[in-house]
Each structure stands twice: as C-alpha cells, then as structure tokens.
N, C-alpha and C positions, 0 to 999 in steps of 0.2 A: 368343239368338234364341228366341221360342217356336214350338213346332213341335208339327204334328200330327202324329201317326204311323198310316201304316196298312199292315199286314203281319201274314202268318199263318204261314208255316212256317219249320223253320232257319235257311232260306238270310237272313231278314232280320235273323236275332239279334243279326249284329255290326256293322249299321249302327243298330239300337237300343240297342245295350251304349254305341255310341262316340256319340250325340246324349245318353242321359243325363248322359254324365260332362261336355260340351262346350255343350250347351245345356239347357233348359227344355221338357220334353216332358207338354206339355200335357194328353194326353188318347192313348190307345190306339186305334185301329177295328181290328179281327181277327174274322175268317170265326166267326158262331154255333159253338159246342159239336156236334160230329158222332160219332152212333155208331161205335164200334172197340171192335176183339178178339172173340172170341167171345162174350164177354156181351153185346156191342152196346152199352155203358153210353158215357154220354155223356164225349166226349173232346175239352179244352180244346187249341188250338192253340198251338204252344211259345213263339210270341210274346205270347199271354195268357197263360200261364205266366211267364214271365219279368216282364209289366208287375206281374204280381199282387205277385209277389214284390219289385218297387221302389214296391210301393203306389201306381201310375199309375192317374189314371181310366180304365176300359174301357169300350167299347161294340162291339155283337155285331149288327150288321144284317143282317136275313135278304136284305135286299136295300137296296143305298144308294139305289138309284134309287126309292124308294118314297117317295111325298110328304113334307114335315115334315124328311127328315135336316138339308137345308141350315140349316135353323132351329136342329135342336137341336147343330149343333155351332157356331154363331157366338159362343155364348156362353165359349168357351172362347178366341176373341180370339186366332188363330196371326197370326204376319207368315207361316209359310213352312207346307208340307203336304210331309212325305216320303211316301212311295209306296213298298213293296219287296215284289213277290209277293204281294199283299192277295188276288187272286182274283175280284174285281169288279172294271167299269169304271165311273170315276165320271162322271154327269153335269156338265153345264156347270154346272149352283147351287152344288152341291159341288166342283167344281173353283173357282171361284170364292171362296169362304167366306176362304180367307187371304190376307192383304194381299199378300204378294210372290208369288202363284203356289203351284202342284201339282208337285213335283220328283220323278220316277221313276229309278228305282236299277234299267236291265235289264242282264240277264246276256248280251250280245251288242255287239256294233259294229254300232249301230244305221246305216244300216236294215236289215241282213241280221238275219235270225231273228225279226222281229217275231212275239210271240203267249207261250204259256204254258210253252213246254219249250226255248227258245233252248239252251238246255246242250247238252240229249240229241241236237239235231236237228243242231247244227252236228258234234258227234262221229259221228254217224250218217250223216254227208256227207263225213267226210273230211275234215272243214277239221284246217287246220293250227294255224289261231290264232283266240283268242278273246277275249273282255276284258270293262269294262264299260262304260255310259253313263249320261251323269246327263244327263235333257233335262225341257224343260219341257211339263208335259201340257196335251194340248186332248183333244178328246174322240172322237179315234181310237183305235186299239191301235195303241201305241207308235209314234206318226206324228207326234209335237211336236219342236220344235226342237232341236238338241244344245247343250248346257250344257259339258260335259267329255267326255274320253273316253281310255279306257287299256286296250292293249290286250296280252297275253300268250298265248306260246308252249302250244299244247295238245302234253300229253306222249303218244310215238307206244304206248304203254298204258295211258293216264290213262282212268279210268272216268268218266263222269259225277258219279257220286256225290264222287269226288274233284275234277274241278273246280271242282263247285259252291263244294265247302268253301273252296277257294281265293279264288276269284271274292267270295265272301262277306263275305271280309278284305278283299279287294279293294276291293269296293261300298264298305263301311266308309269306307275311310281315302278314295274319292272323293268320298265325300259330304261329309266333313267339309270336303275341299281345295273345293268346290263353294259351297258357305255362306262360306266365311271370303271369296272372290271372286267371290260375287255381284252388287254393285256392278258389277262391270270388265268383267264377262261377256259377249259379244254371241253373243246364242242364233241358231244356223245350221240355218237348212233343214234337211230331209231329201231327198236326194234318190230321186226315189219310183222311177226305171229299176233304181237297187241292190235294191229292196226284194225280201226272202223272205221266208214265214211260216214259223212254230215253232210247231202246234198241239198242243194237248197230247194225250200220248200216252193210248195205247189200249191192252189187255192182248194185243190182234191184233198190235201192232208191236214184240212180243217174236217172235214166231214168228218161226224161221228157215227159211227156203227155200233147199234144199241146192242151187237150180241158180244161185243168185247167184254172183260171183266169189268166194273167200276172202277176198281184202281188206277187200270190203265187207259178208263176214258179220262179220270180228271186228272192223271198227269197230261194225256193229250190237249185238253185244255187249256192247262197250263203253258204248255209249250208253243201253242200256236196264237199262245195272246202276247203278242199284239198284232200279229201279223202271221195266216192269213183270218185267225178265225176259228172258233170252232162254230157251227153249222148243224145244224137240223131241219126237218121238216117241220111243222105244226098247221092245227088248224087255224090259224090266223097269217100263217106268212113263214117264207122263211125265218128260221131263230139263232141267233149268235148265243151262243152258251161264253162268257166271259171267264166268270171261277163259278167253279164246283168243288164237292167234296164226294166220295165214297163214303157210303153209311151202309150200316148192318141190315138184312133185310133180304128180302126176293120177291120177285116178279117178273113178267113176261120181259124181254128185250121191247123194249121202246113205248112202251104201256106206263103211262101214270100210275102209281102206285099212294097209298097211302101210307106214310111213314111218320113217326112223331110229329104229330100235329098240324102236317102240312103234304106236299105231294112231291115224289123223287121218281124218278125214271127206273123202271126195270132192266136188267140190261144182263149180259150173260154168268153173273156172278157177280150179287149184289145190288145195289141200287145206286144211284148216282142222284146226287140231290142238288141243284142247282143253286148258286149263291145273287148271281148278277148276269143278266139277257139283255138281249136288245131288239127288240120286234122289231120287221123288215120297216123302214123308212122312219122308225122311229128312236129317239134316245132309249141309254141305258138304264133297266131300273131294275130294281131288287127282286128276286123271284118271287114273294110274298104279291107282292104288286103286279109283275104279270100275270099270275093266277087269276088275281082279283078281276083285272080289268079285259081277260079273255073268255073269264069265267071256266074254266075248265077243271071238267071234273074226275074220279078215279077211272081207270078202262079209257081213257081219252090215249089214240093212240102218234106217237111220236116217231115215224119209224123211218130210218135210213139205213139200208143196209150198202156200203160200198168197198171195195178192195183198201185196206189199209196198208201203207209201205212200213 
C-alpha cells in the first residue's frame, strides 16, 4: 500500500520503522525545524531524522492548512494517509488527498483523552488503563470513527515517559493489524457522552500543590515525567520531584514530615514521599541523598500552593 506519513516526535518512530519494512512510504510531513538548546540552532524532528536517513521524501509545512498543500501532495498518489503525533490538524483537502482515507494512531481509548497529551492526562487522573486507536479522521480532534482499538494495563508507577514508549510498540503493531483489514473494517462512531480532553501540557501543570491528596500528587508526578516536571519550592532552589510514592501518615500540606525512617511531605491527605529530585542546576539523586546534602530537617517547610487543571 502507499502511504503517506505524517509525524514529528518519538512517540511515531515505530509505526514508521514498521510501514517501511511492510509497505511503500511515499513521502514524509513532519513539524518545520525548531530552535533547541542553548544555541537555539535549528533542530530536525526525530521523525525527519529517521525519514532522512531511509532517504524518504520530506516536507516541513509551516502550516498545512495554508492554501496549495492539498496540491502539492496529490502528486505523490497515497491509497492510505497515516497520522501519528504530526502536531497540526489537517483540513478536509488534505484529509481528502488519499484514496482510502486519513488513519490516526491516538495514544488513548478513544473517545476518552482526546487532544495532545492523552498519555500524561490519563496518568494524571488515575486511570488504570490505557491503550491505543486507530480511527478514521474528519476534521475534528480526534472525533472520527474507530477503526481498531487495544487496550493495556497502566503500571501503578509507570511514568509517562514510560508508557508512551510502550504505547508506541503498541501503535506500531496496530497499525499494521489496521491496513492488512481494511477492507473488512466497519468504522464505529464515537460516542460523544464518553468524550474527555487531553490538552497539552503547560510547564504550570508541573507545579505541585501540597494541599492535594498524595495519591493524586504522585500520580501528577508521574504524568508529567518526562516533560514538564513536577516542581516545588525548597530551601535550596527550585526542586523537580521525579517519582514519588503516597504513603500512610499525616501532616501539614507542604511540611516535612517524619515517616518510617526518613522524611515525606505532608500534603492534604496523606503524605507523599519522594523517590528521585533533582536540585535547581544540579543532577538527579535519590531522595535519601538530597536530604543529606541540604541537610533538612522535620517542620522544613516545602510549600507551593497553585491552581491545578
């Protein structure tokens, strides 16, 4: 089948790694070259990276919705349009351009999580489980038909970053099972009563607010590792909270506490015990070790209070 592809970051490397080896990938779309690192110097997306390197045509629009696109990609003549994290929504011309439809690869059980962080936001709520979908686009966000759909167990300290990785395999191998029964498929509604959104994150929805329960700071934790952060105050510097756990216990919101043998955060129900931090300008270490080397002791207060989304 020839297939157009359009994706920008990790998360779609392995549904492009397995359409090369399995079909005919026509032509690349991935998000313009963006400043990064300190120099600012211009930085290629890992999915142009990777096309570069299978010698795949690419193309970088600053915006697809800008007159001419639907033109200039007919000529590359797809039956099928994969879709995986591209970062733009495509218009109906463009959605239109390949003979059998626009197939979207989201990281959620659609319709829950619809939008750009499905990952981070379903960990960030507690869910339990998670998985992915392959449906056929119209020109909502993530509002088109379901095609397929698999879904798996979120691990009860699985980060983000780690699911994604997962999910990514995942996507992969559905996409393929998606194409080879295409034919047989009858694409099913959405139904729109289930629908949540997944917007994407903000470096505000690292902030930790000590008077949340535990529970749901170290699921927040977890969801915003790897990106943006969880985030505290301290007496030494801003603190990135890595992993955490919820432990039995009480204390003030944002207060050091003592707890089996070491010191956990008080917070609005429960305590929150840190696993792995990272002091402002400094590497990662174990929270045993920032203890040590901050010296901080019980009543040492931690305190951030900010509006949580």
């Amino acid at each position: 089948m020839r297939v157009l592809f359009y994706g920008s970051p990790a998360f779609a490397l392995p549904t492009l790694r397995a359409l090369v080896e399995r079909h005919t990938v026509v032509a690349v779309v991935t998000q313009p070259d963006r400043p990064a690192g300190r120099g600012q110097h211009p930085h290629a997306s890992p999915v142009k990276r990777l096309a570069a390197d299978r010698e795949l045509p690419i193309l970088q629009p600053e915006r697809v919705r800008d007159a001419g696109w639907a033109e200039r990609l007919r000529p590359f003549d797809p039956d099928v349009a994969v879709v995986v994290a591209f970062g733009q929504i495509l218009p109906r011309e463009v959605l239109a351009v390949p003979r059998r439809g626009s197939i979207n690869v989201h990281a959620s059980l659609l319709p829950r999580y619809r939008g750009a962080a499905p990952v981070a936001w379903a960990i960030i709520r507690g869910e339990r489980e998670s998985g992915i979908t392959t449906f056929l686009m119209d020109e909502g966000m993530d509002t088109g038909p379901i095609l397929l759909q698999q879904a798996t167990p979120i691990g009860p300290e699985e980060t983000a970053g780690e699911l994604g990785a997962r999910l990514a395999d995942l996507g992969a191998r559905l996409l393929l099972d998606t194409l080879e029964r295409l034919d047989a498929l009858t694409p099913q509604p959405q139904d729109e009563r289930l629908a949540t959104r997944a917007p994407r994150l903000a470096k505000t929805d690292g902030i930790l607010d000590w008077r949340r329960p535990a529970v749901e700071l170290a699921a927040r934790v977890r969801g915003v590792n790897p990106w943006p952060g969880a985030t505290t105050p301290s007496p030494v510097g801003r603190l990135l909270v890595w992993r955490a756990r919820a432990v039995a216990g009480s204390g003030e919101p944002g207060i050091l506490t003592a707890a089996a043998g070491t010191l956990a955060v008080g917070t609005g129900e429960g305590l929150l015990r840190p696993l792995e931090v990272q002091p402002e300008n400094r590497r990662a270490v174990s929270w045993e070790a920032f203890l040590r080397g901050a010296r901080l002791a019980p009543g040492t207060a931690l305190a951030a209070h900010a509006p949580v989304r």
